[in-house]
N, C-alpha and C positions, 0 to 999 in steps of 0.2 A: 624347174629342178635345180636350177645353178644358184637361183637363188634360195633357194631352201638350204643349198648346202653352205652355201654364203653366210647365211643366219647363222648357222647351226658352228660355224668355225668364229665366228664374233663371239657368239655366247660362250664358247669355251677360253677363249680370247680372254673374257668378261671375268668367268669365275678363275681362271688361273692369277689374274691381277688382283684379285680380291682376295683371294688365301696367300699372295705375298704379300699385300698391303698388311695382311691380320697377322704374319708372321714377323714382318718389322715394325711390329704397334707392340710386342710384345714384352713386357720387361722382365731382365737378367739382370741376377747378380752378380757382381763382379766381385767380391768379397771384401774385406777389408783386412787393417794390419793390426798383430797381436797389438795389445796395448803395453807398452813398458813401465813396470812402476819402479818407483823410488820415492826417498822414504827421508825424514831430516834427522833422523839418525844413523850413527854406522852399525855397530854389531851388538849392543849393549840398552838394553831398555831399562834405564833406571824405575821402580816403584818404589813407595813406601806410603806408610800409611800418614803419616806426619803429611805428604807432600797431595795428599787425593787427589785434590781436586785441580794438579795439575795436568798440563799435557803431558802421555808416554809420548807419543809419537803422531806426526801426521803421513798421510800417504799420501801419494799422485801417481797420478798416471798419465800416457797419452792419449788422445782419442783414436779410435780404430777407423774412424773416415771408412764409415760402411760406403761402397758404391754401386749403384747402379747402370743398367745400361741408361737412365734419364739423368744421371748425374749423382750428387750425393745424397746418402739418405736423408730424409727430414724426420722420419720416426724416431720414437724415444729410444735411445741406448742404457738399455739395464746393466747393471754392474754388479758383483758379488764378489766380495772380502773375504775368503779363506783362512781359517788360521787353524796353523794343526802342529802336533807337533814334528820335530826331525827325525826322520826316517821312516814315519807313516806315510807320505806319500801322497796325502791328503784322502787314504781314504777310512781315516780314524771315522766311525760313528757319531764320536764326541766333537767331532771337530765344528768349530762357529764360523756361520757365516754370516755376516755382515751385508745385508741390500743397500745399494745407492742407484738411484734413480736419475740419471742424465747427468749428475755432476762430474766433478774430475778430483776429486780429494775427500779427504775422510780424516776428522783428527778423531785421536782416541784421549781422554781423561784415565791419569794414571787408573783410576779407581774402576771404570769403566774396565780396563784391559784385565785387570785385577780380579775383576767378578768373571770375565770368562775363563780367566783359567784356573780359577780354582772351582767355580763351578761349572762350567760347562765342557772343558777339557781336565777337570778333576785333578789337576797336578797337585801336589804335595807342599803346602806351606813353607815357607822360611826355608827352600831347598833351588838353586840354580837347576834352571831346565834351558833346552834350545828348543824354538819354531821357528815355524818358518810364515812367512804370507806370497799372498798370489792372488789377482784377483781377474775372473772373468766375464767376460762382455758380451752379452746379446741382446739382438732384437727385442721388442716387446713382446714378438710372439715366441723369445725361445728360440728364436732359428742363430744360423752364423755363429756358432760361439766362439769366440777367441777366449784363450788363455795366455797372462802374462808370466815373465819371468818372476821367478823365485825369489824373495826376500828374507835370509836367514838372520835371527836373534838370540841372544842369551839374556836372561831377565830370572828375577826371585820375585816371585808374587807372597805377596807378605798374608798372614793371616787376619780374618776380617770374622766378627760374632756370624754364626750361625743362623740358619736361614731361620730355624724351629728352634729352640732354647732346645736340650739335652733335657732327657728324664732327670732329674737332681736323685733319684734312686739308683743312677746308673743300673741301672735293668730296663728290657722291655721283651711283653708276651704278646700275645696275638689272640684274639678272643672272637667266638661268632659262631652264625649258624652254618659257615664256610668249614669251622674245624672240627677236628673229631672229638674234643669233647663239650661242643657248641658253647650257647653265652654263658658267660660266670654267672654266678646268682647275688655276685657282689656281697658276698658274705666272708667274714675274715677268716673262717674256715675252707674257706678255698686253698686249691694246692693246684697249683699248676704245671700242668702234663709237660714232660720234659721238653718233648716232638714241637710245645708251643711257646720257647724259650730261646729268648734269641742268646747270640754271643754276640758281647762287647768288643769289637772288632779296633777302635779307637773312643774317643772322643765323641765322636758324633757318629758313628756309624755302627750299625745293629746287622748281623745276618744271623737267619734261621734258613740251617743248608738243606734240610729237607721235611717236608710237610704236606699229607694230602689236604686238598681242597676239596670242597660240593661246589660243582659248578652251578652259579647262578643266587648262591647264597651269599650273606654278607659276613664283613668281620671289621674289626678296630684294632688298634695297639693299645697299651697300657702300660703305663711307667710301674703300675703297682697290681699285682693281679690277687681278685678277691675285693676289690675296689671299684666304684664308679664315679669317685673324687677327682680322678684325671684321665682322659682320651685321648689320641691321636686319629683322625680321621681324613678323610678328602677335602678338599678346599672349597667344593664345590656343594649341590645338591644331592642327596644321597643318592650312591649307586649310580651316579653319573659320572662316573670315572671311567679312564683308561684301564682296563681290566689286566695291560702287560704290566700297568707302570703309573704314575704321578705326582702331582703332587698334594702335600698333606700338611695340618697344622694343628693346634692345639683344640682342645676341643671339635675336630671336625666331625663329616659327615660321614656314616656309615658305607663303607666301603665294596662293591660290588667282587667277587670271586669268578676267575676264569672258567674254561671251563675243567671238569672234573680232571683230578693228577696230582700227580707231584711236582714241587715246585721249589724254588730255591725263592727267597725274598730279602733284599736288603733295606733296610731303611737308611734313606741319609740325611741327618739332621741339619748337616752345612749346609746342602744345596734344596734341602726340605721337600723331597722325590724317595719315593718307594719303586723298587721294579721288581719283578717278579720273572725268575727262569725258570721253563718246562724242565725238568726232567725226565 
């Protein structure tokens, strides 16, 4: 009996060393530190067009020295470039970000800095605006993220040709089996319904503020309605579009309709993207 219970105190002996051993085999994270960036400029981002294809600005940062409880990490440190503007917050929709992978720096070519902001944070040509930069750091899988400090700018992004050339009719309608009064018959006796007439909002940009759709049906733009001598469609294979939004270009492909409603649609020729708002 004594030793039965002998046994019986070894083996618990046994497994209690063995669930300490598996709880200091264990690895934690010990976090790491924001990364600080700075920038070889101060407050002032020169562009122009004369100068493109020079450098705006380079960035750096620290490393965030992720750590572990086995020491430092060895996995890759992803990074993401922010740029948005001041007093968004960063949490502008439009805002770009910038991936780098393991490195610690990032230069931008004026021209390069110049195509985000007027296309992708849509700022206003030949007009002084502020943003700001910040860029964040994690894991490969996404985990840990560190954000850095703030890096505030003033800069004029100068004007650059359009993504899509402009109708040279300066007009454009909307045509399809999407609208109410479905495809033209491309006859110059065509008259085009008000409801499918956009307003010339600039330059380069067309909205038609409200418009039912047939969900699932298609439609095109047209510089000339009553005509099949010029298009505007998707870039891609017909109907294989983003049905909120895209992008489109001369000649393109027959464009795929949300689903059934009313909808707001702007075309933009700069940035050469259509989108489309529920009503």
């Amino acid at each position: 009996m004594k030793n039965i219970f002998n046994g019986l105190c070894l083996s618990l002996l046994l497994v209690a060393a063995g669930s300490c051993s598996k709880d200091e085999n264990k690895i934690y994270s010990e976090g790491g530190t924001a990364p600080v960036l700075a920038a070889n400029v101060s407050t002032s981002i020169p562009l122009s067009f004369a100068t493109q294809t020079n450098e705006a600005l380079k960035l750096t940062w620290t490393n965030p020295d992720y750590k572990f409880t086995t020491g430092v990490s060895s996995q890759t440190v992803l990074y993401q470039i922010e740029i948005d503007t001041t007093g968004a917050n960063f949490t502008n929709p439009k805002r770009q970000t910038v991936s780098v992978s393991g490195g610690l720096e990032r230069s931008f070519l004026q021209s390069e800095l110049n195509d985000y902001l007027l296309n992708q944070l849509q700022l206003t040509a030949d007009m002084p605006h502020n943003i700001e930069m910040r860029v964040k750091a994690s894991l490969a899988s996404g985990a840990l993220l560190l954000t850095s400090n703030v890096l505030k700018f003033a800069t004029t992004p100068y004007k650059i040709p359009p993504k899509v050339a402009p109708p040279a009719s300066n007009k454009l309608y909307i045509t399809g089996g999407a609208t109410p009064a479905s495809w033209q018959c491309g006859c110059p006796a065509d008259v085009a319904p008000a409801n499918q007439t956009f307003t010339r909002m600039s330059e380069t940009v067309y909205v038609l503020n409200n418009i039912p759709l047939k969900g699932g049906e298609s439609y095109l733009f047209l510089p000339v309605y009553g005509s099949w001598d010029a298009k505007f469609g998707f870039t891609g294979n017909n109907n294989e579009n983003n049905v909120d939004g895209d992008t489109f270009k001369a000649g393109g492909g027959d464009i795929k309709a949300p689903a059934s409603g009313n909808y707001k649609i702007e075309v933009n020729f700069q940035t050469g993207r259509f989108t489309l708002t529920k009503l």
